[in-house]
C-alpha positions as CSV (number, residue, x, y, z in Angstrom):
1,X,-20.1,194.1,147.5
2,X,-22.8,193.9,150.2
3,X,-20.8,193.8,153.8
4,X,-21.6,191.4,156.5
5,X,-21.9,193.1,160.2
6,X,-19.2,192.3,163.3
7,X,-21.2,192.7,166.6
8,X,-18.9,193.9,169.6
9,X,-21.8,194.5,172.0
10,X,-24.4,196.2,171.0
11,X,-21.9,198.4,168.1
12,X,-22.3,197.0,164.5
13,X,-19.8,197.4,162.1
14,X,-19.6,196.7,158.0
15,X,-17.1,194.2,157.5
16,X,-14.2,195.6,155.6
17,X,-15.9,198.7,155.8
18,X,-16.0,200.0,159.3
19,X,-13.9,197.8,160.2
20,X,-10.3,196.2,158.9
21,X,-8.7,192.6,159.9
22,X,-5.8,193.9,161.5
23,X,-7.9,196.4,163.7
24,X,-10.6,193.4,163.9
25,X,-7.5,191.3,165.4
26,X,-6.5,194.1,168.0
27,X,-10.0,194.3,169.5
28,X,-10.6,190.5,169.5
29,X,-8.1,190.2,171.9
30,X,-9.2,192.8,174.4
31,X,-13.0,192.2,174.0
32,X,-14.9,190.9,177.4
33,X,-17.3,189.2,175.1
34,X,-16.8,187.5,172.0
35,X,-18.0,189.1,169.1
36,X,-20.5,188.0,166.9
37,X,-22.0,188.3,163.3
38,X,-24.9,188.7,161.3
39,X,-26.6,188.7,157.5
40,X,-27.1,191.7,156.1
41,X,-30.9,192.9,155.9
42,X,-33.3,192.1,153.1
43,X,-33.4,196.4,152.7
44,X,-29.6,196.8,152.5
45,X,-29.6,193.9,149.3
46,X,-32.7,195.8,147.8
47,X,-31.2,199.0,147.8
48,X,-27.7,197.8,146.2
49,X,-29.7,196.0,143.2
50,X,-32.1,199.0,142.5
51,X,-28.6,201.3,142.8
52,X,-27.4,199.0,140.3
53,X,-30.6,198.8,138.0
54,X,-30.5,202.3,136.0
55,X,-27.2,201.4,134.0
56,X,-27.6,197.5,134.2
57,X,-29.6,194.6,132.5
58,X,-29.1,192.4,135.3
59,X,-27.5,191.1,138.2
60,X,-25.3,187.7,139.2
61,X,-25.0,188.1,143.1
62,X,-22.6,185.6,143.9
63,X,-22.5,184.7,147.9
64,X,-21.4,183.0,150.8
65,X,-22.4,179.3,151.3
66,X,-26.0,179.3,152.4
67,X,-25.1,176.5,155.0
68,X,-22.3,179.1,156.8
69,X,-25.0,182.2,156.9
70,X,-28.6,183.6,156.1
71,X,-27.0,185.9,153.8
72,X,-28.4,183.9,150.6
73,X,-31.8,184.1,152.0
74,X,-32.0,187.8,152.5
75,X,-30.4,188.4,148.7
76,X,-32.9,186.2,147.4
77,X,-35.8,188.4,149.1
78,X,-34.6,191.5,148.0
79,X,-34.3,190.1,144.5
80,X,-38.0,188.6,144.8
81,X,-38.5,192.9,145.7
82,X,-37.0,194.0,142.3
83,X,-38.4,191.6,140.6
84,X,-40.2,194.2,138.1
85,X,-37.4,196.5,137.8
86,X,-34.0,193.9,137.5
87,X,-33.5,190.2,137.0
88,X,-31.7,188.9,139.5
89,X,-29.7,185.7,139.7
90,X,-28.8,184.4,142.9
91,X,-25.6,181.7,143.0
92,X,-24.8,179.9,146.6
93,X,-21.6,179.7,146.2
94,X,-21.4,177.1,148.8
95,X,-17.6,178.6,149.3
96,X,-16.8,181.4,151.6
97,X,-13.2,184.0,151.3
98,X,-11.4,183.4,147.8
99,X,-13.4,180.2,146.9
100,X,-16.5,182.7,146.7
101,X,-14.3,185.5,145.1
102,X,-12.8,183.4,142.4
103,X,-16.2,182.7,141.6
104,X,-16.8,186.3,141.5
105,X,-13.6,186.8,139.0
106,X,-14.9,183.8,137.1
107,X,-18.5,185.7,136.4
108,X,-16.6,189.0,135.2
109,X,-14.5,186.8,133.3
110,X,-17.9,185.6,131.5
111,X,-19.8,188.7,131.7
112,X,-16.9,191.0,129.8
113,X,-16.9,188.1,127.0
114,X,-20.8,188.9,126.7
115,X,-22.6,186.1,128.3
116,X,-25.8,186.6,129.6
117,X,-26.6,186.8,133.5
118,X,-28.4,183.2,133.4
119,X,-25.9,181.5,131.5
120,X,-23.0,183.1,134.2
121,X,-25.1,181.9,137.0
122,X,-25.6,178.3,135.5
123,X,-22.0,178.1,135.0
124,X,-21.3,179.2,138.3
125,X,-23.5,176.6,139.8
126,X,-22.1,173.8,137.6
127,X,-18.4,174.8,138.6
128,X,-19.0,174.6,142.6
129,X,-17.3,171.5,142.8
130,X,-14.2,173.4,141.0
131,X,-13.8,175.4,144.0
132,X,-11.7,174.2,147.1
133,X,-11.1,176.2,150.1
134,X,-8.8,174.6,153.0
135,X,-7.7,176.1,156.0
136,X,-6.4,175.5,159.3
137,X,-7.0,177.5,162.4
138,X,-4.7,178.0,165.9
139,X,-7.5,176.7,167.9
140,X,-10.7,175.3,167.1
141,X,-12.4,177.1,170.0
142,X,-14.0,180.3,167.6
143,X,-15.4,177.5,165.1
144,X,-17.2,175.6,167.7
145,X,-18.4,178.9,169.7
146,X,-20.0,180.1,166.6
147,X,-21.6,176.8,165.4
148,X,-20.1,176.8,161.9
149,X,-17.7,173.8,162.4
150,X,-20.3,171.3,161.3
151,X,-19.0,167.7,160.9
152,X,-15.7,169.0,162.6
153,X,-17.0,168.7,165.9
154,X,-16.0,165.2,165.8
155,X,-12.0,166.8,166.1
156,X,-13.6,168.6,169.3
157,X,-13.0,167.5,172.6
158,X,-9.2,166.7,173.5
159,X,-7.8,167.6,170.0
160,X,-8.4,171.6,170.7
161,X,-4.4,171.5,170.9
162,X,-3.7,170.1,167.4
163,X,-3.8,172.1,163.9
164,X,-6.6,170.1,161.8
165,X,-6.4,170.6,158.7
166,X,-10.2,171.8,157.0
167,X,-12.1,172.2,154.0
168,X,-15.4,173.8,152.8
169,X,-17.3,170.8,151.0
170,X,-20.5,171.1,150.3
171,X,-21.1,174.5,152.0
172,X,-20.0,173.7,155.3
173,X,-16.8,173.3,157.3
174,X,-15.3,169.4,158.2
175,X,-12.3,167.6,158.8
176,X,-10.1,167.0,156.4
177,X,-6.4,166.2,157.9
178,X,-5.2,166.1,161.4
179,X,-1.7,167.4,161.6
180,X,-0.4,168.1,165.0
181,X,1.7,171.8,164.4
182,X,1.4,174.5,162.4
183,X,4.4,173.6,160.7
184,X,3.0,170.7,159.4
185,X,-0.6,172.1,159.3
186,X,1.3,174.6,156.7
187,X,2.6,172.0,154.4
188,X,-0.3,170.0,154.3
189,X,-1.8,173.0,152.3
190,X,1.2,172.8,150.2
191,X,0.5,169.1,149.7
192,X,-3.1,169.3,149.2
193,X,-2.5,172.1,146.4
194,X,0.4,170.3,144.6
195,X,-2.0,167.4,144.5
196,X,-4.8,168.7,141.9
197,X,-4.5,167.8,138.7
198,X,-5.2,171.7,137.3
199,X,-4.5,175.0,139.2
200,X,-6.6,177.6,137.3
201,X,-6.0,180.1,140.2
202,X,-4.9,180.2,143.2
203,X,-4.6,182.0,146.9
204,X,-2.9,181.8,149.7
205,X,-5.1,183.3,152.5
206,X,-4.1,184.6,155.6
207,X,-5.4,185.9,159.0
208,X,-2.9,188.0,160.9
209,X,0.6,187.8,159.5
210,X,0.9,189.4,156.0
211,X,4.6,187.8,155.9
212,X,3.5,184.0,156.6
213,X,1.0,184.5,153.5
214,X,3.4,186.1,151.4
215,X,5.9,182.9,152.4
216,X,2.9,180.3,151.9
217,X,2.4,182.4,148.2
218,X,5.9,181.5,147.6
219,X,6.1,177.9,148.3
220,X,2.5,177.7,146.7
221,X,4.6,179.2,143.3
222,X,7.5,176.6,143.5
223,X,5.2,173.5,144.2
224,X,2.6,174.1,141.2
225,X,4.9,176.2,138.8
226,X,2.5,178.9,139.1
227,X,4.5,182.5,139.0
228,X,4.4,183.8,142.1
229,X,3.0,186.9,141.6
230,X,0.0,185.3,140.0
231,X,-0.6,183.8,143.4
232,X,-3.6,185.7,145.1
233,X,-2.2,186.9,148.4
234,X,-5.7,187.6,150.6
235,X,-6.2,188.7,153.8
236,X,-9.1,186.7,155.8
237,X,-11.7,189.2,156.7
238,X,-13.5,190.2,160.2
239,X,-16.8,188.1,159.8
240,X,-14.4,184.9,158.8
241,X,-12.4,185.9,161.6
242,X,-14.9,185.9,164.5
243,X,-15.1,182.4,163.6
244,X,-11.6,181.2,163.3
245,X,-9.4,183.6,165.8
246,X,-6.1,185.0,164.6
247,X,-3.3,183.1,163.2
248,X,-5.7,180.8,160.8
249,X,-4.1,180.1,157.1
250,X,-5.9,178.2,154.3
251,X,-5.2,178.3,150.9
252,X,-8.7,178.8,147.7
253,X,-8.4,176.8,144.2
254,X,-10.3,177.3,141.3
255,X,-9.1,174.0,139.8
256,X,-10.6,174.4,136.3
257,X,-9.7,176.3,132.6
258,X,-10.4,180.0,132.3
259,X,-12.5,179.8,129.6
């Protein structure tokens, strides 16, 4: 896993690294500026694939949407840089938290039952649409200071008070359902889950309150008959969370077979 970096001031820190959600959560409330993010360098991907090179054949780097962060670009430098000593197959995920990690599971899956690295990343990018990651945050404020709401903004304005429901479709962060309290904001994921056709996995995703994602796991369980402890419980991490504040929930699908 290559980290993102958090930016309080002029101190950098590796996301899940150096620095945790919770403690993330603790500093974002006393902070006299918000915090920021950024990629990680082209040299930091480089080194990871030529760390990986001596006892691999190749690489499937699988990463966040290329229309949330630079990240993409930078891997697909350093992978132009290894060129000669490790294929390396980039994948947009065009997903971000457990919509880009079940992706992640899903090329494991492949790569344990022997397919090749190009074949992976070809099924990868034919599954994107498979992937579904829905959220809703306490206050749209984070999303709109750090220009990755995209055609959301049209919920700005007077609605910073309501709980809009939103997705990740097609890389980027829009509107999907405007629900007017958390309570409702809550069940709406419920809804939206219980409404797909096939649940191949499943998360319930959380950003401060390991107790309201363990309760969204369950009633994710009873509305799609999924055991419960097959439901992914997954904290949101620091980079997600410079951009959606504390108290944000969502749930990630993978609605497809696991073959």
């Amino acid at each position: 896993m290559v980290p993102l970096n958090v930016h309080f001031g002029t101190e950098v820190l590796l996301d899940q690294v150096e620095i945790g959600t919770d403690e993330f959560m603790a500093r974002l409330g006393r902070a006299p500026k918000m915090p920021t993010t950024s990629q990680p360098a082209v040299g930091v991907f480089e080194a990871a694939f030529r760390r990986l090179a001596p006892d691999h054949d190749a690489i499937v780097a699988v990463l966040i949407s290329s229309k949330l962060s630079g990240t993409l670009q930078s891997a697909t430098l350093a992978a132009d840089l290894v060129r000669d000593t490790i294929p390396v197959e980039i994948v947009d995920s065009l997903n971000g938290s457990m919509g880009l990690g079940f992706q992640v599971l899903r090329a494991a899956d492949l790569a344990a039952q022997g397919v090749v690295a190009s074949e992976i990343a070809r099924r990868l990018r034919s599954e994107t649409e498979a992937y579904h990651t829905v959220f809703f945050v306490d206050t749209l404020e984070f999303l709109q200071r750090g220009g990755r709401i995209g055609r959301a903004s049209a919920l700005l304005g007077g609605l910073l008070n309501l709980k809009p429901l939103l997705r990740v479709d097609e890389g980027q962060v829009v509107p999907f359902e405007r629900t007017r309290t958390r309570a409702r904001a809550i069940q709406g994921l419920v809804d939206f889950v219980q409404g797909l056709p096939n649940v191949g996995r499943i998360s319930a995703l959380y950003a401060t309150s390991a107790a309201d994602g363990a309760d969204l796991a369950g009633r994710l369980a009873v509305a799609t008959g999924v055991p419960t402890d097959a439901v992914v419980v997954a904290q949101l991490g620091p980079v997600i969370g410079v951009h959606i504040g504390p108290g944000a929930m969502g749930v990630a699908v993978f609605e497809g077979a696991e073959a």
